[in-house]
C-alpha positions as CSV (number, residue, x, y, z in Angstrom):
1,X,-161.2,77.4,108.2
2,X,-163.7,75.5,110.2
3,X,-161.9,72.3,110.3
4,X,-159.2,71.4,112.9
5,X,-155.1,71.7,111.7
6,X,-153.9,69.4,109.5
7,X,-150.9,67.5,109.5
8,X,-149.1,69.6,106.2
9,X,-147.1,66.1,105.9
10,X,-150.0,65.4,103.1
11,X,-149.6,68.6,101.4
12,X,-145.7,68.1,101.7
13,X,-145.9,64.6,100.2
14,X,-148.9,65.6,97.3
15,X,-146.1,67.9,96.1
16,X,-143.6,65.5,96.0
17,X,-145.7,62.7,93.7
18,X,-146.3,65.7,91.5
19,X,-142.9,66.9,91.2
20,X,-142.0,63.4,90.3
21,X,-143.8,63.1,87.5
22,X,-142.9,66.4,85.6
23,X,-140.8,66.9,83.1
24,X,-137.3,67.7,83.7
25,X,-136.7,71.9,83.8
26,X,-140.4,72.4,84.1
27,X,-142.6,74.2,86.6
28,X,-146.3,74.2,87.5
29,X,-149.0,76.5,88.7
30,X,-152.1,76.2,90.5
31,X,-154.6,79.2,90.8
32,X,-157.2,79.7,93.6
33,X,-160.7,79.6,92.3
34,X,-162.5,82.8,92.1
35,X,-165.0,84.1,94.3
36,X,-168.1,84.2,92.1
37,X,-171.1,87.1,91.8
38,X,-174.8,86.5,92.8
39,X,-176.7,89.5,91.9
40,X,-176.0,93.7,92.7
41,X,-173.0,93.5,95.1
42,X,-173.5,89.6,96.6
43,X,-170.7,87.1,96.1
44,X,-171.0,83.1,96.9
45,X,-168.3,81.6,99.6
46,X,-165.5,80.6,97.7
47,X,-165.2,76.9,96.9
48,X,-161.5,76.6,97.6
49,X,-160.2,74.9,94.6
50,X,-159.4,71.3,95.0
51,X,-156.3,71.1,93.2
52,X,-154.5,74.2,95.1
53,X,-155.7,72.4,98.5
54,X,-154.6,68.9,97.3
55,X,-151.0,70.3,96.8
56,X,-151.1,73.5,99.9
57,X,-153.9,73.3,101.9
58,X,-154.5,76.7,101.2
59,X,-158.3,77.8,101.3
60,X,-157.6,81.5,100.4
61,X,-158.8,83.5,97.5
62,X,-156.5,84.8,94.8
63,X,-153.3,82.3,96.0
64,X,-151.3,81.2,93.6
65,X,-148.7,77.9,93.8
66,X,-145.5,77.6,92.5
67,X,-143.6,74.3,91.7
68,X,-140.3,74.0,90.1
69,X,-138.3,70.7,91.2
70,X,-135.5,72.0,89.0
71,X,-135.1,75.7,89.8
72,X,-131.4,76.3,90.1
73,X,-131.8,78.2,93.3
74,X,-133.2,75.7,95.8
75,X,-135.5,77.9,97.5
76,X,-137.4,78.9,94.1
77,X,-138.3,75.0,94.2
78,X,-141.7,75.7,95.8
79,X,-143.2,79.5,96.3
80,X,-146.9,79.7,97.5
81,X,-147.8,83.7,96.5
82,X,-150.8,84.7,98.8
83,X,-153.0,88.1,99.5
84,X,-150.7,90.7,101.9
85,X,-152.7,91.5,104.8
86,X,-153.4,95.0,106.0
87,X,-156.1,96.9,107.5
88,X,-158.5,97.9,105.4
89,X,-158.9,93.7,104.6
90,X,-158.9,93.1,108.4
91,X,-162.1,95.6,109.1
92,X,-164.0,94.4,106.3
93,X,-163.1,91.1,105.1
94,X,-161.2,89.4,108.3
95,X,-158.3,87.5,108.8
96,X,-156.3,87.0,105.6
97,X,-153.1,84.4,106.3
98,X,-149.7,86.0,107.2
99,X,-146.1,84.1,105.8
100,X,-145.7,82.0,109.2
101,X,-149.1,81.2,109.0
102,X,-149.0,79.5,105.4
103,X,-145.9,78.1,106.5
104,X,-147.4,75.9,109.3
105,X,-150.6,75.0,106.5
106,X,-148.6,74.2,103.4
107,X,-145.3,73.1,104.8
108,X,-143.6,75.1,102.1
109,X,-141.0,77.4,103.3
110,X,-141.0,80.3,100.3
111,X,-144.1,82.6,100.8
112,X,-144.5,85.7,99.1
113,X,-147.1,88.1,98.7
114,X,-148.8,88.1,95.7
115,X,-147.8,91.7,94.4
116,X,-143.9,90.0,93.7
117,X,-145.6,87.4,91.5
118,X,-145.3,89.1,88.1
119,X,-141.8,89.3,88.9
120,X,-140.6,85.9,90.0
121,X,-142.7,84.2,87.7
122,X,-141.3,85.6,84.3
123,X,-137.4,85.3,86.0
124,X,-138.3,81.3,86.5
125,X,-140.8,80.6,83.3
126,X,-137.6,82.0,81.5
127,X,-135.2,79.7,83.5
128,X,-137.4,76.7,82.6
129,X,-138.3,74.6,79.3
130,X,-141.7,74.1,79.8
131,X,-144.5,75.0,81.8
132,X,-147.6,73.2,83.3
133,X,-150.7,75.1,83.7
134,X,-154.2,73.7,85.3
135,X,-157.7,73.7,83.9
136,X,-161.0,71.4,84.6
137,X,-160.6,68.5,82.6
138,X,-163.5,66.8,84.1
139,X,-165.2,65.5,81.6
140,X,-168.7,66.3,82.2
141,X,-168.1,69.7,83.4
142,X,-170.3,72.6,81.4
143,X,-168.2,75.3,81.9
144,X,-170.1,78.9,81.3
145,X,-167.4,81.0,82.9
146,X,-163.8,82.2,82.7
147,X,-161.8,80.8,85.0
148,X,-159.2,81.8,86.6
149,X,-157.2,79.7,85.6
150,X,-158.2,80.2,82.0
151,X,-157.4,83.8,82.3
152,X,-153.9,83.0,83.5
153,X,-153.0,80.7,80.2
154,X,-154.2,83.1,78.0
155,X,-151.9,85.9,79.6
156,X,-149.2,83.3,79.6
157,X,-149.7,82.4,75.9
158,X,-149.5,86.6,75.6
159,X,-146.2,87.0,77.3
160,X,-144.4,83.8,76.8
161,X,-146.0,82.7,72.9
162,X,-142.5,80.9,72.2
163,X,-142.6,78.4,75.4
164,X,-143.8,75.1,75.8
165,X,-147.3,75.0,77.5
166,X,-148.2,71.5,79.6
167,X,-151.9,70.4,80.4
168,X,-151.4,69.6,84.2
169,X,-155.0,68.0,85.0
170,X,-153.9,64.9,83.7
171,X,-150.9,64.4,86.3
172,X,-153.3,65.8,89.3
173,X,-155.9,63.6,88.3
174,X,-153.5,60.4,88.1
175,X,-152.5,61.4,91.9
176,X,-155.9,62.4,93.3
177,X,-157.6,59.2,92.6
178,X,-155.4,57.1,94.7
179,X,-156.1,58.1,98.3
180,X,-152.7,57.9,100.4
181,X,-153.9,57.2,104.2
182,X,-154.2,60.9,105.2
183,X,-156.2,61.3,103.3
184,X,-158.2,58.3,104.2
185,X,-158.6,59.8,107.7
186,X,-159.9,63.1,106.9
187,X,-162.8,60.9,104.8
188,X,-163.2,59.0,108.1
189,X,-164.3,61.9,109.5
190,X,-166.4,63.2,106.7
191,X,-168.6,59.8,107.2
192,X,-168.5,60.0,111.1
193,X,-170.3,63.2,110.8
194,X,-172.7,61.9,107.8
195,X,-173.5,59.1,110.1
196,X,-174.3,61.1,113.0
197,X,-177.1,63.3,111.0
198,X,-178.5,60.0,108.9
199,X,-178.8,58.1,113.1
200,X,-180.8,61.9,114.4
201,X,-182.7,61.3,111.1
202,X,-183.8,58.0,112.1
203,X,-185.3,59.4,115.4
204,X,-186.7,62.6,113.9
205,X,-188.7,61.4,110.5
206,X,-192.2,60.9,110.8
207,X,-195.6,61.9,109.2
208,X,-195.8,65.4,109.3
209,X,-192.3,66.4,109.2
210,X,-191.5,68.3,106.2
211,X,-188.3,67.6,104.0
212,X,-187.0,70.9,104.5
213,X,-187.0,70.6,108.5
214,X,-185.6,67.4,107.7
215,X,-182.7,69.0,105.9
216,X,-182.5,71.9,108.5
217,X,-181.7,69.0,111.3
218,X,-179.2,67.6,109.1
219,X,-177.4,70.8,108.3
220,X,-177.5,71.5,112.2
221,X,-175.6,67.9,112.9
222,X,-173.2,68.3,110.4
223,X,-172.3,72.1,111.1
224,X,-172.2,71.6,114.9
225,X,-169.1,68.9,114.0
226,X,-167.5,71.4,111.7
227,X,-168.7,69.9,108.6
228,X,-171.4,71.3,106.0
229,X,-173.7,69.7,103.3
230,X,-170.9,67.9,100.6
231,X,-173.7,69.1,97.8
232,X,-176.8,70.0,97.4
233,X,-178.7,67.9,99.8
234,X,-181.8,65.9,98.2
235,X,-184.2,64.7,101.0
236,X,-187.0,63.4,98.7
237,X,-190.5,61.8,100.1
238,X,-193.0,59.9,98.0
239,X,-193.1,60.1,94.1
240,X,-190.1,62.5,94.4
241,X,-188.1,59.7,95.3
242,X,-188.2,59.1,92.3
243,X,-186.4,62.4,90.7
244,X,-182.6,61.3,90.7
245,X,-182.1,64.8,91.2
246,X,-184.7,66.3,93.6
247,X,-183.6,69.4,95.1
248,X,-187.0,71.6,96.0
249,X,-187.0,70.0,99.4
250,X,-190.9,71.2,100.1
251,X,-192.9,68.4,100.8
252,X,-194.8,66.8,104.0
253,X,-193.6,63.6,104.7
254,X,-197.0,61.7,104.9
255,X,-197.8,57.6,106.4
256,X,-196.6,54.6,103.8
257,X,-194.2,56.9,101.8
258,X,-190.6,56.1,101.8
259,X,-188.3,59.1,102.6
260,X,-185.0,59.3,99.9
261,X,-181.7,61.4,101.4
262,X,-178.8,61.2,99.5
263,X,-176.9,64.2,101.8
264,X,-173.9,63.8,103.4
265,X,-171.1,65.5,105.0
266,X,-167.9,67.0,103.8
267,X,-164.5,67.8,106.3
268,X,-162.0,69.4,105.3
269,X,-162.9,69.8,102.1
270,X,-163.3,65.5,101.4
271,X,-166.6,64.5,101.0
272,X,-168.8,61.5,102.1
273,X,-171.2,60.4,99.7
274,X,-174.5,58.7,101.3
275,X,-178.1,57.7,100.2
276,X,-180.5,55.7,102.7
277,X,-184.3,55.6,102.3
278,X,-186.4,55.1,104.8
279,X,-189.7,54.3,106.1
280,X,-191.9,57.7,107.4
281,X,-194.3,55.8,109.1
282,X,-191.4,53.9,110.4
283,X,-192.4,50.6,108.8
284,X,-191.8,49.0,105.0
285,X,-194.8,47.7,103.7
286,X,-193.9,44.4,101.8
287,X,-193.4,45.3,98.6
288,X,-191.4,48.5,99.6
289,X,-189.2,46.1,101.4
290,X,-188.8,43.3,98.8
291,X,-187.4,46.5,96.5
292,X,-185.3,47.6,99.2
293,X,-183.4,44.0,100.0
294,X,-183.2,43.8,96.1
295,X,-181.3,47.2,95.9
296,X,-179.4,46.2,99.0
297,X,-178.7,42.5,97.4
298,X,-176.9,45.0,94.5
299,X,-175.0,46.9,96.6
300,X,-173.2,44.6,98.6
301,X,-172.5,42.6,95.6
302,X,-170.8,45.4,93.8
303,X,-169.0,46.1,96.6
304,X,-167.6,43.0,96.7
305,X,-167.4,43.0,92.7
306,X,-164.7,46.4,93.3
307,X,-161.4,44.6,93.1
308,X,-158.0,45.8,91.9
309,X,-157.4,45.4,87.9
310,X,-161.4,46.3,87.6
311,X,-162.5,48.6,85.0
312,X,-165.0,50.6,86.0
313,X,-167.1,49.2,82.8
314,X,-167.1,45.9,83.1
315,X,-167.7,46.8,87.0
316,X,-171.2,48.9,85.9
317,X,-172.2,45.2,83.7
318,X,-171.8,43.4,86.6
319,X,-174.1,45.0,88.8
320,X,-176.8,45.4,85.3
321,X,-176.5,42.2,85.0
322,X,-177.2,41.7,88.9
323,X,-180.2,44.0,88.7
324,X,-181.6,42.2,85.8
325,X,-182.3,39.3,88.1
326,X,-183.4,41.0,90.6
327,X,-186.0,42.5,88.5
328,X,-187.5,39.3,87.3
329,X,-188.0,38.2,90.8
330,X,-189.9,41.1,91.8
331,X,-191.8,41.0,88.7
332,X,-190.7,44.2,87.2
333,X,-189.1,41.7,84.0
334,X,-189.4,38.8,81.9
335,X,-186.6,36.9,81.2
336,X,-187.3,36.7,77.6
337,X,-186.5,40.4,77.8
338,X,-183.5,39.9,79.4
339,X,-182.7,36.9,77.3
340,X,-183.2,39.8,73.9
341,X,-181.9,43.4,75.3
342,X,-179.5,45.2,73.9
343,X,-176.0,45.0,75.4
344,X,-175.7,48.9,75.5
345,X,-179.3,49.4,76.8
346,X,-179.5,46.8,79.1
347,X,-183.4,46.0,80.1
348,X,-182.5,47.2,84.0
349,X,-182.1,50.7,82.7
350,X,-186.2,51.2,82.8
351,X,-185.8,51.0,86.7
352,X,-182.0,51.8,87.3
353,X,-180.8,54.4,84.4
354,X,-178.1,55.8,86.3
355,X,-174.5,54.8,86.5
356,X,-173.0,52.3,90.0
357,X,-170.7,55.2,91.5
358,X,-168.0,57.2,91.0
359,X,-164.8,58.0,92.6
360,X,-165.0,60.3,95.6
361,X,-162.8,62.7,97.3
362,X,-162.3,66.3,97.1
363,X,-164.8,66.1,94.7
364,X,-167.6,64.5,95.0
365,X,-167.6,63.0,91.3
366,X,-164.2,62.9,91.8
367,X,-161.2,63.4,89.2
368,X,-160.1,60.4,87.6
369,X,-159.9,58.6,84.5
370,X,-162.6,55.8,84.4
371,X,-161.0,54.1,81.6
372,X,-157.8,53.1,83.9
373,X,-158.5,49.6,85.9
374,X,-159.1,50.4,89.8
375,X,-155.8,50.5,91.7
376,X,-155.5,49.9,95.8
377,X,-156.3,53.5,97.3
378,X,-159.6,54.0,94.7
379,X,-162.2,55.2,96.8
380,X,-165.6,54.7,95.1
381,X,-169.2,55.4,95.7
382,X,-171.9,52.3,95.6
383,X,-175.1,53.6,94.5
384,X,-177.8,51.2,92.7
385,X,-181.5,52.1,92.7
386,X,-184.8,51.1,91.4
387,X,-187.3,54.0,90.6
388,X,-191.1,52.5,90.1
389,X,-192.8,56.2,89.9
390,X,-196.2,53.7,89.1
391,X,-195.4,52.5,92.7
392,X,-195.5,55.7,93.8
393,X,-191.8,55.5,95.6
394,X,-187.9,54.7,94.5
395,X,-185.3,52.9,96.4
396,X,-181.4,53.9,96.2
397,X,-179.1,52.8,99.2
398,X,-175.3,54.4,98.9
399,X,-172.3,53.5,100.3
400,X,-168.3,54.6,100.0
401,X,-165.7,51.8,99.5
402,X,-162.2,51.9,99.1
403,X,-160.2,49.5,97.0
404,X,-157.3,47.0,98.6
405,X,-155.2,44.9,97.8
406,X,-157.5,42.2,100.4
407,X,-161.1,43.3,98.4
408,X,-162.6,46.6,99.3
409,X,-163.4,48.2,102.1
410,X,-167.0,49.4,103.3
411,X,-166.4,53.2,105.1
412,X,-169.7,52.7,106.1
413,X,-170.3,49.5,107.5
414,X,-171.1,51.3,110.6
415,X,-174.2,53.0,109.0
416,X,-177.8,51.4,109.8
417,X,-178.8,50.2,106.5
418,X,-180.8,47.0,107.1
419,X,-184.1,47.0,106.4
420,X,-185.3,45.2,110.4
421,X,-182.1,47.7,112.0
422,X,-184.1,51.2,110.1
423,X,-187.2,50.4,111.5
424,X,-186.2,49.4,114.9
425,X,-184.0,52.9,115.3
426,X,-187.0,54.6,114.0
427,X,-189.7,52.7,116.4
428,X,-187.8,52.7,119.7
């Protein structure tokens, strides 16, 4: 794992908010995601599975968790299964973790290897009333493969066809949009990094560097500080500013275009979430710069707007309704067509069709259900734009907030995003 140890006191406690909310006599499992083929032989690095890390810290393929608050012998209460190492995995695939080792990550005291799993499982599925199995309940996920985790309830619906079957997404999803303040810290660190690679982007841009050096220089900051990219970067110049989901990356950045990133960091698995756009030339020509403050008017007013008891709705209005304003002033709108849109198609959506943000975590559209009022520990994205592809360039700015008791909190506050601060970095 590239990142430094973490204190297993947030695994430890993750497990104990879960346990809490299960039924009594019930247990719960969480696979490990599989490890997913390319083409002939090749494999993609595993994208530990958010749930199993959330409740283990475990990054390793094929582990399996364990939970049973109720199990009559006490240390059957929590079991992480795991890969035995031996030699033949040692020459070709490297270290694998031993039982002391998954101790000191998880904080969970019963390992086993996975090869005893068969049998320890049917003993305590037998012993309980119910069990809770996991799946992706995001609700926007296209799924077009069998999961492990699918695999694993239809064997369970095979063997046990007479038990009581639990969806456990919903309770993980309940508990992993709250951030408790260990978690806070390792997104602290995700945005340190970010912040780092957007400050050497400020020095390096200019005409003639292409976006995919500019992504190259990124990628170098954020894997030198044991991060990596959170998703698919987009570092989008010109008219491709424009695409809300540029990925080619191909272009020369050339004199009076403005430059779009949205590519951040992750650590440890958390992900920062940050778009900036910038100047090439180092300089906003007026109108570039009346859009920009207009976006950046937006933003700091939704941030504001993210208060406890919000719904995430009525928060997305708010900044519409913002943007509609904005619009007029900058000529893009009448107010007549303001005054007659349609309240589910507001008139903004010509120049800002995308939603305000999302929740953010180990995810980066993180679970959570968006129909339950924001809560204190909500940690949201803040992401308004305005795309004029007539104009020739697009403006979204990005920030990550989270949600207090006192008004939200900017996690990147710290992060150059004034229009005067931008070009000063980039002209020093």
């Amino acid at each position: 794992m590239r990142h430094r140890t973490i204190n297993n006191k947030l695994f430890t406690e993750n497990r104990k908010r879960l346990s809490e909310l299960l039924a009594p006599k019930s247990l719960a499992i969480v696979n490990a995601n599989d490890i997913l083929p390319t083409n002939a032989d090749g494999t993609l690095i595993m994208q530990p599975n958010a749930d199993l890390f959330f409740l283990s810290g475990i990054e390793q393929e094929q582990s399996i968790l364990l939970i049973f608050p109720d199990a009559a012998d006490e240390k059957n209460r929590e079991i992480l299964f795991l890969r035995e190492p031996n030699e033949h995995l040692k020459i070709w695939e490297g270290y694998k973790h031993s039982k002391e080792d998954a101790k000191k990550i998880s904080g969970i005291k019963n390992i086993q290897w996975l090869s005893d799993f068969p049998i320890i499982f049917r003993s305590l599925i037998l012993e309980s009333e119910s069990a809770y199995l996991n799946s992706n309940e995001y609700k926007r996920a296209q799924i077009e493969t069998e999961t492990r985790d699918v695999r694993f309830i239809h064997q369970c619906k095979l063997d046990f066809p007479l038990h009581d079957f639990r969806r456990l997404a919903p309770l993980l999803h309940q508990l992993r949009v709250t951030k408790t303040d260990l978690e806070i810290q390792l997104l602290k660190e995700a945005i340190d990094i970010t912040a780092r690679g957007f400050r050497r982007m400020l020095r390096f841009v200019k005409p003639g560097v292409s976006e995919y050096e500019i992504e190259a220089e990124l990628a170098r900051e954020y894997i030198k500080r044991r991060g990596k990219f959170a998703y698919s970067p987009i570092i989008a110049s010109g008219k491709n500013n424009c695409v809300l989901h540029y990925l080619q990356n191909d272009q020369i950045c050339k004199k009076g275009q403005l430059l779009l990133m949205d590519a951040a960091s992750s650590y440890a698995n958390y992900n920062a979430d940050l778009t900036r756009t910038i100047p090439v030339g180092g300089k906003f020509t007026r109108r570039q710069k009346a859009v920009y403050n207009a976006v950046l008017r937006v933003l700091r007013t939704s941030i504001q707007g993210a208060t406890v008891g919000k719904l995430h709705s009525e928060w997305q209005k708010e900044s519409q309704s913002h943007m509609n304003e904005e619009l007029i002033k900058l000529g893009l709108l009448k107010a007549n067509q303001v005054k007659k849109q349609d309240p589910n198609n507001p008139a903004c959506r010509k120049y800002y069709m995308h939603g305000l943000g999302h929740p953010l975590g180990l995810d980066v559209h993180d679970v959570g259900d968006l129909n339950t009022p924001f809560s204190p520990g909500t940690v949201l994205t803040v992401e308004p734009g305005i795309y004029l592809p007539e104009e020739g360039f697009g403006v979204r700015l990005e920030d990550n907030i989270i949600v207090t008791e006192n008004g939200s909190l900017n996690l990147m506050n710290k992060i150059p995003i004034e229009a005067n601060e931008i070009e000063s970095i980039m002209n020093r």
